[in-house]
C-alpha positions in Angstrom: 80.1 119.3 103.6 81.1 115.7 104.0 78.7 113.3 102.6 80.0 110.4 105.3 79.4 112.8 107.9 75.4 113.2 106.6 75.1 109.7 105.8 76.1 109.0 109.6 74.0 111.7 111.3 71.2 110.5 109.3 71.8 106.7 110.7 72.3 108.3 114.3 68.6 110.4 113.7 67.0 107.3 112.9 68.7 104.5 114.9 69.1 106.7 118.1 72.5 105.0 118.8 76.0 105.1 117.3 75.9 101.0 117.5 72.8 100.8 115.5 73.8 103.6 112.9 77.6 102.0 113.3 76.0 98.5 112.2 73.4 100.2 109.2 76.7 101.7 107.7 78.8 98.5 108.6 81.3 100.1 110.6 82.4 100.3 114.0 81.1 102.5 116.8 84.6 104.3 117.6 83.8 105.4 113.6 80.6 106.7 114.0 81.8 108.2 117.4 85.0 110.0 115.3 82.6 110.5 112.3 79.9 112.7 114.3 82.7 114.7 116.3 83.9 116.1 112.6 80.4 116.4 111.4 79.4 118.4 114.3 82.6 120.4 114.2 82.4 121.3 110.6 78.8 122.2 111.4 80.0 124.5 114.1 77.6 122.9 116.7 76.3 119.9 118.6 73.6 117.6 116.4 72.7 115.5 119.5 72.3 115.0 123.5 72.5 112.5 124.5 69.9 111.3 126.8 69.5 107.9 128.7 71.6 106.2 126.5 70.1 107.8 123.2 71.1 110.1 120.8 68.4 113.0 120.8 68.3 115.8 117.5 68.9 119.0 119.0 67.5 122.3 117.3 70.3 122.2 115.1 70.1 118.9 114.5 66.5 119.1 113.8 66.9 121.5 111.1 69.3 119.7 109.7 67.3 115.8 109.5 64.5 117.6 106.6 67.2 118.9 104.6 69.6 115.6 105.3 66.7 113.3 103.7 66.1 114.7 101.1 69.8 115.1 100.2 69.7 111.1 100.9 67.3 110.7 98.9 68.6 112.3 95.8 71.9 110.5 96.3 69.7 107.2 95.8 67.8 108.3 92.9 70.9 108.9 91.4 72.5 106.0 92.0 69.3 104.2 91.0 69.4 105.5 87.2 73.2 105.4 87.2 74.0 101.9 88.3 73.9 99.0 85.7 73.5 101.6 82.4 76.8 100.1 81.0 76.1 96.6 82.0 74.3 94.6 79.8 73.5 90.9 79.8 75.8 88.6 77.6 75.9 85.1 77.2 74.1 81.7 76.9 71.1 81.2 78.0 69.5 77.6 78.1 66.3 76.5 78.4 64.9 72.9 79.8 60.9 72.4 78.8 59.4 68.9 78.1 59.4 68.0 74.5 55.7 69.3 73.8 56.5 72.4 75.3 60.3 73.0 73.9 58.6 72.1 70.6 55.2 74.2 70.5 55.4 77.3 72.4 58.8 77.9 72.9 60.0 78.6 68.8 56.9 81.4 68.7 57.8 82.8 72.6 61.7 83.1 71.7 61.4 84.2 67.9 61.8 88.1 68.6 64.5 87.4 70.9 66.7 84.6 68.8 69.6 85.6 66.9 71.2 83.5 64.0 73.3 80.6 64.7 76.8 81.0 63.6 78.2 77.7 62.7 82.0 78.0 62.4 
């Protein structure tokens, strides 16, 4: 199954227009329009009617919205706990505080957080 083809069903379902789900996915609407034809092909069946201008689930296409969600939403839990685990902060960092401040909070906030100074 085609996860482009999900991910644009799922933006029809819920905008109710290939323009609106063509915009949530930042394509165009001849996309979408080519993108559900597949989808609904693979599938073996229409998702949609289309009804005064809107894009209404058929039976098919409601039993497929539950199942599509939750597929969704699994796909961004993972990329939730995936993204960013090799990245880790590097560099300077530099702090401006007024004197009394720089001087008397500052050297006990930082202290866990400092490493030596490596004078070359």
């Amino acid at each position: 199954m085609d996860w482009n083809g999900l991910k644009s069903f799922l933006a029809i379902a819920e905008s109710g227009s290939l323009s609106g789900a063509a915009r949530e996915l930042g394509v165009n609407h001849s996309t979408m329009f080519r993108r559900l034809q597949a989808y609904e092909a693979e599938l073996g069946g229409r998702l949609f009617d289309k009804i005064d201008n809107r894009y209404v689930l058929t039976p098919l296409g409601e039993g497929l919205l539950e199942q599509g969600r939750q597929i969704a939403a699994r796909f961004d839990e993972i990329e939730r706990r995936l993204v960013g685990k090799d990245v880790q902060p590097k560099g300077r960092v530099r702090i401006t505080a007024p004197y009394n401040i720089a001087n008397r909070f500052l050297p006990q906030a930082l202290g866990p957080c400092a490493r030596p100074i490596r004078r070359s």
